[in-house]
N, C-alpha and C positions, 0 to 999 in steps of 0.2 A: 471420575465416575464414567461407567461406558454409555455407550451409547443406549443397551440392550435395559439399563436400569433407568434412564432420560424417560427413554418412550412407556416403561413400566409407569413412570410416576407420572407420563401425560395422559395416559391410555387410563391408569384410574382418575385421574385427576377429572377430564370429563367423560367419564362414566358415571362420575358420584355426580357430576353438575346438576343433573337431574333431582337427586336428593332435595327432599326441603329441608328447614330449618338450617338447626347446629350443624349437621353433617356436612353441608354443602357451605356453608360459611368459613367451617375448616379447611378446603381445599385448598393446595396452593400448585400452583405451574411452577416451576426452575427451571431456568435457563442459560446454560454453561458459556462463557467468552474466553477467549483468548487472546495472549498480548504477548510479543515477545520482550517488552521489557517494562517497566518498573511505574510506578505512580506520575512521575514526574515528566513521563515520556507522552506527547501530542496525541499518537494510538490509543495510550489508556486512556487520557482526559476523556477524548470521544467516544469510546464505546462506553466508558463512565456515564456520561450525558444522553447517551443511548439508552442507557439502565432504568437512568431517572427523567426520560421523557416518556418511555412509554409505560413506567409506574403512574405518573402520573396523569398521564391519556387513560389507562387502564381501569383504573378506581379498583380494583381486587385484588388479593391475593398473588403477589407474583414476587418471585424472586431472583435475583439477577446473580451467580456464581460466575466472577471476571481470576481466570488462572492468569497470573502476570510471571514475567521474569522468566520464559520460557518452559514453562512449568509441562506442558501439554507438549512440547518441541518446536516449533517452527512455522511459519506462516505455509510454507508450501505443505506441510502436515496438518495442520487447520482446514484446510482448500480441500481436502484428500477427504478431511474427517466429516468438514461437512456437506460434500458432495455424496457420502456413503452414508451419512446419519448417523453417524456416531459421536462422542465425545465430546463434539464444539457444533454448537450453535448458533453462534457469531462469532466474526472475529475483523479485523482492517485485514487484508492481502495483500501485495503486490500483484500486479497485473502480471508482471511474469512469471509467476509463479503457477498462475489459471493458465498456462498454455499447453500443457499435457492433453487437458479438454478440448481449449479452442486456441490455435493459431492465431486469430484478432486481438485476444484478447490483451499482451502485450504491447498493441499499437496504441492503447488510452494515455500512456505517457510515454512513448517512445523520442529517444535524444533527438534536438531540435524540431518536435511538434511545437511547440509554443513560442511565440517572439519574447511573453516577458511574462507576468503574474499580472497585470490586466486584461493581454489578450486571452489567457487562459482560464481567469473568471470569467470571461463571456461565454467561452466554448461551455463552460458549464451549465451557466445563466441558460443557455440554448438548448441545451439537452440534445448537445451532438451528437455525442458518444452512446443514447440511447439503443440503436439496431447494435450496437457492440454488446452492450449489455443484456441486450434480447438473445443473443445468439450463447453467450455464457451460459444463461439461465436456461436454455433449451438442453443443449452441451453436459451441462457438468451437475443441475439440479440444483444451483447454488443463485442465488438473487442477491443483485447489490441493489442497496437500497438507502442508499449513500455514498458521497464524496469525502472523505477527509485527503489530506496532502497540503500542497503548497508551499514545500519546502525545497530549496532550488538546489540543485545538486553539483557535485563538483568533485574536482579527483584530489584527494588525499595520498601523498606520495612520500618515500624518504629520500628524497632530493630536490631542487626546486626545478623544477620545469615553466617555462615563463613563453615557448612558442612549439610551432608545430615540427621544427627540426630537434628541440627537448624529447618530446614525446612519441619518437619515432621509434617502435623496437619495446614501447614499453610493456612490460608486463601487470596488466593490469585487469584484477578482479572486475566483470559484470555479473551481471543477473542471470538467471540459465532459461532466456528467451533469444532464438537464434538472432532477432532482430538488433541485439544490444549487442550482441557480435561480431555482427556484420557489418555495425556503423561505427563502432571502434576500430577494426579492421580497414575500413574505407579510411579514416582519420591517420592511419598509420600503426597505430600501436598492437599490442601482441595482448589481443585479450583470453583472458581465464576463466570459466566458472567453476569458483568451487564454493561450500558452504559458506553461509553468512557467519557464522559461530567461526569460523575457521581460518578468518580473514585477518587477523589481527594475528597470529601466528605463523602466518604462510607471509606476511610481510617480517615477522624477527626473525625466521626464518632463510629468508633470500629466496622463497618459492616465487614469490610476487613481488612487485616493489610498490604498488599501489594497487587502490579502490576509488569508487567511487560513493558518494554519496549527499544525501543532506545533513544542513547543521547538527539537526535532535540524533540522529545515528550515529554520528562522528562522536557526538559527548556521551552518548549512550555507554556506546563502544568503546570508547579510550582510545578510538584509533589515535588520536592527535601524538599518543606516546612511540607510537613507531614509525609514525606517518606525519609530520608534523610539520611538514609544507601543504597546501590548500592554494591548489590553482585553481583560478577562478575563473575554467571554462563554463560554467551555468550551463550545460546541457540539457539540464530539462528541467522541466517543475513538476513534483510528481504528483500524484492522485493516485490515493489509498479508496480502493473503495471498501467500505462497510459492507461486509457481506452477509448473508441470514442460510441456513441449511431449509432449501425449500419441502423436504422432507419432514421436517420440524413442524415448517409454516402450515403447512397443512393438517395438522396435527389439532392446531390453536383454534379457539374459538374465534368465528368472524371477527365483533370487537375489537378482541386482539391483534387481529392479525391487520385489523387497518391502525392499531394503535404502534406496531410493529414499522410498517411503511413508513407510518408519520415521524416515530423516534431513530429510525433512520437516516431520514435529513436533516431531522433537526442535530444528530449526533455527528454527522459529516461534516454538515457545517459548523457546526464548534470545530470540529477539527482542526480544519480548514482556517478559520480566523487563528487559532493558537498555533497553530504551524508557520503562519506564514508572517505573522506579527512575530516572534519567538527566535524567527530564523538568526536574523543579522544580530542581533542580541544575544545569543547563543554564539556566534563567531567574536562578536567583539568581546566578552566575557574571557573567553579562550586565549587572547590574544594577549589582551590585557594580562590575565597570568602567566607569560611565557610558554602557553602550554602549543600555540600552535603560530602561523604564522601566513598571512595571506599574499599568495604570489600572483600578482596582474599576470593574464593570460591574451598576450597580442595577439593572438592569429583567432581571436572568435570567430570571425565572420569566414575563413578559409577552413576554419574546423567545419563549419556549416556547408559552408560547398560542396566541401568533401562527401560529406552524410546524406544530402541531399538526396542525389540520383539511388541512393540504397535507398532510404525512406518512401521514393513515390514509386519503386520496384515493388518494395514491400508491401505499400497498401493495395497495388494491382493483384498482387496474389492471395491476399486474404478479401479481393471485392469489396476493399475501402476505398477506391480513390475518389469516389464522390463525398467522402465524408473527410479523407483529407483535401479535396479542395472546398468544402466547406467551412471547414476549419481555417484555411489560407485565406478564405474570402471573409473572415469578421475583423475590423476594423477599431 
């Protein structure tokens, strides 16, 4: 559905609210999601729970249209669509994917921000990353309005790599935010962006020999079938935020729209718990069936090094580094 037919059926939708009776009891809102993959996948569950938090905040007429299995195209096409107001109304993004808009916005899980999956619930708990997400929303018209993620991430490769003289040279899929570039690049290796869809064929291929990623994407994706070493650098933990098209939001009825806010965190945070509960269960599953294989990664802490002086470069130039030393200062 485009966009141009959304706003038709919000634009009558309250128009008639006025109506009494049958007329206005008839009324219903819809509201389009996007997921790039399947029921099963941590993204769907959450903007699922999205659906049916603010149905039930709502008490009216409302209906939740979630496109799965990349039906609509791609998160960074999501971001596009609902920054212009069309087509997708929510959806989970990656943060590098919003850097077309805003250069910050990348830095919300950028490799080694986080010590571990505790220190990175607090950062939340805190609401660090808030002026990040003020600046998106100014930027791109797009409001996150929740957190999902919490799944740790790590390189999937067809060979095992086990330290920093392995991973020297390698070729290896990022995100297409210069920052995931530049701290792979610092670490040694030869990185790439190309499409998410495309990554599992540029590795049968010999375009690349690796990516990276979390647990739920690795089994999403099948990468484990071409890629089927799993070093366990943990570079980062990520954070999906749930995004809303503020074009939309404005659209909706107040009620709504603080019912919108509310089913936001409450849908992030589901996320959030099923990502990160999900992770290691998702690898050892994997594992267990021969499908993939986990290689200890010795040099964590000199990968970190490495990344380091890139990271606190990087936050000076997007006017974060007081929010990444706030971030280094939760305990």
């Amino acid at each position: 559905m485009t966009r141009t037919i959304i706003t038709g059926l919000l634009g009558a939708t309250l128009a008639l609210a006025a109506l009494p009776g049958a007329a206005q009891a008839q009324q219903t809102i819809e509201l389009h999601g996007a997921s790039q993959f399947n029921d099963d996948h941590a993204f769907t569950k959450a903007l699922a729970k999205f659906g049916e938090s603010v149905k039930a905040c709502y008490g009216k007429p409302i209906n939740f249209v979630l496109h799965k299995n990349s039906e609509l195209g791609l998160e960074k096409q999501y971001f596009e669509y609902m920054a212009s107001g069309k087509a997708v109304d929510y959806a989970i993004v990656s943060p590098a994917h919003m850097s077309t808009f805003s250069k910050a916005a990348p830095f919300i899980d950028a490799p080694f921000l986080f010590r571990d999956l505790a220190h990175w619930n607090k950062v939340l708990d805190q609401d660090l990353l808030k002026p990040i997400a003020d600046e998106i929303a100014k930027r791109s018209d797009v409001m996150l309005i929740g957190y999902a993620g919490g799944g740790t991430r790590n390189i999937f490769v067809n060979k095992p790599v086990k330290s920093m003289d392995d991973i020297k040279g390698l070729k290896v899929r990022v995100q297409g935010a210069p920052i995931w570039s530049r701290t792979f690049q610092a670490a040694g290796m030869a990185p790439t962006v190309i499409a998410y869809n495309e990554v599992y064929n540029g590795i049968q291929n010999g375009v690349i020999a690796a990516g990276e990623n979390e647990a739920a994407g690795v089994e999403a994706m099948r990468f484990y079938e071409v890629a089927p070493h799993l070093a366990m650098t943990e570079h980062a933990i990520t954070i999906r935020p749930l995004a809303f098209s503020g074009k939309t939001f404005r659209k909706l009825p107040k009620d709504l729209q603080d019912c919108v806010i509310k089913g936001g965190k409450e849908g992030g945070a589901h996320g959030r718990q099923v990502e990160s509960s999900e992770d290691t269960a998702k690898l050892d599953a994997l594992e267990k069936a021969g499908k993939l294989k986990r290689v200890p990664f010795a040099d964590r802490a000199a990968m970190k090094k490495a990344v380091d002086p890139v990271l606190i470069e990087y936050a000076k130039e997007i006017d974060a580094a007081s929010i990444l030393e706030k971030i280094n200062a939760v305990q």
